[in-house]
C-alpha positions in Angstrom: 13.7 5.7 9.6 15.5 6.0 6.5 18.0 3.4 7.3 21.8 3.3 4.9 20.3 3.6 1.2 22.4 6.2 -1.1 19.7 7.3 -3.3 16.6 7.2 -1.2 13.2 6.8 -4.1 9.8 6.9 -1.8 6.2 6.7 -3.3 2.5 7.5 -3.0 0.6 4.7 -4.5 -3.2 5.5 -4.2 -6.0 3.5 -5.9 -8.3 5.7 -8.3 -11.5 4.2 -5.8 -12.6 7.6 -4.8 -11.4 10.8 -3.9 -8.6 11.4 -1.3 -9.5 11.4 2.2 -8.0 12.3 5.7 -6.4 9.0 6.0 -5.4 9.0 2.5 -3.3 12.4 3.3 -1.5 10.9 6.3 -0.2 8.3 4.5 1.0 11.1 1.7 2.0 13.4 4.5 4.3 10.9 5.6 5.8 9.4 2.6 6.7 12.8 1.0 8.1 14.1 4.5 10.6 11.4 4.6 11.5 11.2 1.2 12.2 14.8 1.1 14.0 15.1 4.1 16.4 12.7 3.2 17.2 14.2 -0.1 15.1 11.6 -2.0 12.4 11.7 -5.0 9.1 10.8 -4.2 7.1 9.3 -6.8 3.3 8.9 -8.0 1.9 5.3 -9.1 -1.8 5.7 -9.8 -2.6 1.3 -8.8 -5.2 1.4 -11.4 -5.7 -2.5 -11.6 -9.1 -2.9 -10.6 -11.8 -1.2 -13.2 -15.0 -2.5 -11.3 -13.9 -0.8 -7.9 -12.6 2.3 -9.5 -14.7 5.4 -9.5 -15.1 7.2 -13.7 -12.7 10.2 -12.9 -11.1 9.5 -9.7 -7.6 9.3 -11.2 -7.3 13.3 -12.3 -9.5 13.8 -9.0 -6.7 12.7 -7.0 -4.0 14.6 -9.2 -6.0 17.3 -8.7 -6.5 17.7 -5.3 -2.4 16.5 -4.6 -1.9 19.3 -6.5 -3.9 21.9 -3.9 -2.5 20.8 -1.8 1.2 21.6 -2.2 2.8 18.2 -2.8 5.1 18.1 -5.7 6.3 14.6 -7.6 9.2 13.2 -9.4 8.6 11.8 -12.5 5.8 11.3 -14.6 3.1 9.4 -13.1 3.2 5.5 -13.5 -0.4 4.2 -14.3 -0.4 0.4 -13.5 -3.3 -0.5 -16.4 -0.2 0.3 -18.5 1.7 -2.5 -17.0 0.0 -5.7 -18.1 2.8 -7.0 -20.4 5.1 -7.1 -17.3 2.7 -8.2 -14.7 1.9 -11.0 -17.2 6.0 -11.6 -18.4 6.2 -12.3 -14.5 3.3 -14.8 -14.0 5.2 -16.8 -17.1 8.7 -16.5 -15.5 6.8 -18.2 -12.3 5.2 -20.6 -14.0 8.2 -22.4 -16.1 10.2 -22.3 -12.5 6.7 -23.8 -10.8 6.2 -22.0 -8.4 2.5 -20.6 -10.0 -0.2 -23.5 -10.5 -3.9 -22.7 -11.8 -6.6 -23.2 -9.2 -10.3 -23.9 -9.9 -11.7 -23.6 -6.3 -14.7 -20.7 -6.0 -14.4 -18.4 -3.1 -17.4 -20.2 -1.4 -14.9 -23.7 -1.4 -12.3 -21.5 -0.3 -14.3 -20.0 2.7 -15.8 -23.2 3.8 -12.5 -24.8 4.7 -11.6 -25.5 8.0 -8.6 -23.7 8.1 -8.2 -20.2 9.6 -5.4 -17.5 9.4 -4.5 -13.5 10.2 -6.6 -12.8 6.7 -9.9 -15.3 7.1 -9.7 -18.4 5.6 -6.1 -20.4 4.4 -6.4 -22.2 1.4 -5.8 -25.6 2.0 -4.0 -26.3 -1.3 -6.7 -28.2 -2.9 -5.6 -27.6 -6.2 -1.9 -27.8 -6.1 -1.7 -31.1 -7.6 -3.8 -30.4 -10.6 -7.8 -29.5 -11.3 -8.8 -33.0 -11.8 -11.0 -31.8 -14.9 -12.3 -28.7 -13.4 -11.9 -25.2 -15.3 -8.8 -22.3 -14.5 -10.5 -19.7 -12.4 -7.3 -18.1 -11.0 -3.7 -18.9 -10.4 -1.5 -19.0 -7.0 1.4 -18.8 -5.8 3.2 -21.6 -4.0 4.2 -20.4 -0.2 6.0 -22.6 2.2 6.7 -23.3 5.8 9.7 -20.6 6.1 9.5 -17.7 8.0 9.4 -14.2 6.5 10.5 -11.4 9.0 11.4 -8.2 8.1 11.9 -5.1 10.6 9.3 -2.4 10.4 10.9 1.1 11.4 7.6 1.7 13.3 6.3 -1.3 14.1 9.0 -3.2 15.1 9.9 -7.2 13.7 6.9 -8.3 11.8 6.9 -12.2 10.8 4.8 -14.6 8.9 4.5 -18.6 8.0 2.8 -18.0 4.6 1.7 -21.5 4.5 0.8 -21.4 7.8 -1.2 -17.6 8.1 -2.1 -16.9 4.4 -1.7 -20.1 2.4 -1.0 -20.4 -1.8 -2.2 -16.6 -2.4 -4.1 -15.4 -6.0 -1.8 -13.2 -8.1 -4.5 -13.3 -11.3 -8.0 -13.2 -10.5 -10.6 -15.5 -12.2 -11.8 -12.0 -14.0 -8.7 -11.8 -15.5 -7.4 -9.1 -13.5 -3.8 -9.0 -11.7 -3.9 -9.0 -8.1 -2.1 -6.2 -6.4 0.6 -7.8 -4.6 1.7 -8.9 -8.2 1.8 -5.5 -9.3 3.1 -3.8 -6.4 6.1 -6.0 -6.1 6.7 -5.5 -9.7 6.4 -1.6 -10.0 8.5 -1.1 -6.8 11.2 -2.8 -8.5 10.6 -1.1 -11.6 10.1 2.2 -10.4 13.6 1.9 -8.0 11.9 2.3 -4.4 14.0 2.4 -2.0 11.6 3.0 1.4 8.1 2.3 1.2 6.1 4.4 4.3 2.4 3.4 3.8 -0.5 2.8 6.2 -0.1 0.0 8.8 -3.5 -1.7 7.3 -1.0 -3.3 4.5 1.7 -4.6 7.0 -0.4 -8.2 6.8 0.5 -7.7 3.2 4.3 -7.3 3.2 5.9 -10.6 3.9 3.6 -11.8 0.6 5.2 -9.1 -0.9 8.8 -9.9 0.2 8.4 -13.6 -0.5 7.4 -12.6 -4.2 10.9 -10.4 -3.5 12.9 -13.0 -3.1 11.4 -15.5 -5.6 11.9 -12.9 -8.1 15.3 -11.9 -7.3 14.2 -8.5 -6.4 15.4 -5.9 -3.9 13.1 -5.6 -0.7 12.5 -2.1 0.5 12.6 -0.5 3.7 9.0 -0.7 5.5 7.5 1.8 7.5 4.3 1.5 8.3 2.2 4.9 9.7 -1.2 4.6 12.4 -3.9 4.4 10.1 -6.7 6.7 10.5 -10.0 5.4 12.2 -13.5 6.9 12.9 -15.2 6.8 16.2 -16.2 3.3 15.7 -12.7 2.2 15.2 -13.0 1.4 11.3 -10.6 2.7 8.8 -11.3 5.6 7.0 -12.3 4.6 3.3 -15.1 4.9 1.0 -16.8 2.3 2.6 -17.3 3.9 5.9 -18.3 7.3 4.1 -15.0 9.4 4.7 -15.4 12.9 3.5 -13.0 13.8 0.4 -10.2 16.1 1.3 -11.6 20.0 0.6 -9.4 21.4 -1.5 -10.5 25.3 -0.6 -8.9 24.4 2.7 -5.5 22.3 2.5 -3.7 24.3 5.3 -6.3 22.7 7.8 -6.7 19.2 6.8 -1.8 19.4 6.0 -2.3 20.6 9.8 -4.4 18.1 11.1 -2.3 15.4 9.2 1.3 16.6 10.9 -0.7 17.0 14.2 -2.3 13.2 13.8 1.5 12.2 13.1 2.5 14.0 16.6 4.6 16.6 14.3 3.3 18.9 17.2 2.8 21.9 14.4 1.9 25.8 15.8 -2.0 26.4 15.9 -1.1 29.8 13.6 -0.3 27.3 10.9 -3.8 26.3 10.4 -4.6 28.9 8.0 -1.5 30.0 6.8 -0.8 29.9 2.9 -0.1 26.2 2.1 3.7 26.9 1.3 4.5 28.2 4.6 2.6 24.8 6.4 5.3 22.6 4.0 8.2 24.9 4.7 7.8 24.4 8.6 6.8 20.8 7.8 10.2 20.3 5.7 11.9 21.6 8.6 10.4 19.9 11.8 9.8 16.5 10.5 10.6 13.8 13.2 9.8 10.6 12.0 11.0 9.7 15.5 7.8 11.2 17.3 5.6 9.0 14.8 3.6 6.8 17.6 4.3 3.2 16.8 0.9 2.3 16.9 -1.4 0.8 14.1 -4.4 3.1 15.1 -5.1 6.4 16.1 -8.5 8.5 16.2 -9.2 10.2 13.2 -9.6 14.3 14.2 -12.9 15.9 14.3 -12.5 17.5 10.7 -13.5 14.7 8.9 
């Protein structure tokens, strides 16, 4: 899953929303099992872009409970509130090349247009030739009729039409704020990833991302994109569908249930063992190969 890279750089990039959950772990599991096996760094980006969904404390929360449970990180961690000057150097870069325009359209216009893709609804490019009087509220990207494909290690050739399935996407918000697949593409790059493993609810997200890739010049990582989590109603795991924070009096259990959710197949008698001992097994069983390629897979019964 790896694929040819010399220097292999992977990453766990959570959003300071909430604390950590079962689903969150997986996708941590995952990315620091493969990085690690393959000789590579693993690093921390804290995607702290979006104050009025974060949570007052969540960042040392998560730090915290990482911590607990065993994993360990290269590098200081990369805070993305710290990154405005690039994300907005960027945003100027695509504007003198005209390939970013300012749009005025409210989300309600934007929703009530006819046209319908893999997301909801496609902008229809209303303000592309200009705002005709009306105020900025955000600025998009120009997409166009190509075809972006890339191959997923896990699930398989993934292709979009931007124009066609997403349409002129935001990357700044009409609060001001950057929109993460701005910031993602840019930190990746900055930060030297290599392999991105990550839960399959952003693989919609990745040809956005790889078109911003290639518009910027940027190198385009490997993808690999794990089951997500789901409860019994088949909804991800998140804060929005009340998933219980990780316990961090019991990491051996939930680092367990996470190998066993990624069909790692790990011995019951790990369960409670000290969390060193579950990583050193871990570290030397991974099989990224016994991964299923599915995009969903019951969460367990622990959370």
């Amino acid at each position: 899953m790896a694929g040819t890279a010399k220097i292999y750089r992977g990453r766990f990039a959570p959003s300071p929303s909430g604390p950590l959950h079962f689903g969150s772990l997986v996708a941590a599991v995952g990315s620091f099992l493969e990085a690690r096996t393959h000789g590579g760094q693993w690093l921390l980006r804290m995607e702290d872009i979006d104050p009025p969904r974060e949570q007052p404390g969540a960042a040392a929360l998560i730090l915290q409970t990482l911590e607990a449970y065993g994993f360990e990180w290269d590098g200081p961690v990369l805070y993305q509130s710290t990154r405005s000057a690039a994300y907005e150097s960027v945003l100027s870069t695509l504007r003198e090349h005209g390939m970013l325009y300012p749009c005025a359209c409210s989300r309600k216009e934007v929703a009530d247009s006819a046209l319908r893709g893999i997301e909801g609804p496609v902008y229809a490019g209303t303000c592309r030739n200009g705002l005709h009087g009306r105020e900025i509220r955000a600025w998009r990207v120009r997409t166009d009729a190509a075809e972006i494909a890339f191959e997923d290690a896990l699930q398989g050739r993934q292709a979009q039409v931007l124009q066609r399935d997403i349409g002129d996407f935001i990357l700044k918000r009409a609060d001001g704020l950057y929109a993460y697949q701005l910031a993602v593409v840019i930190d990746d790059a900055f930060q030297g990833i290599t392999h991105i493993v990550r839960g399959s609810d952003l693989l919609d997200s990745t040809p956005r991302q790889i078109y911003l890739q290639h518009r910027l010049d940027l190198p385009t990582p490997h993808y690999a994109h794990l089951p997500v989590a789901v409860n019994a109603q088949g909804e991800k795991l998140s804060k929005q569908t009340l998933a219980l924070p990780l316990d961090t009096t019991r990491p051996a259990a939930a680092l367990w249930h996470a190998l066993a959710f990624l069909h790692q197949q790990p011995p019951a008698g790990l369960m409670r063992a000290p969390v060193a001992e579950l990583w050193a097994w871990a570290l030397r069983h991974w099989q990224a190969a016994h991964i299923p390629q599915v995009k969903t897979l019951p969460a367990p019964d622990i959370v």
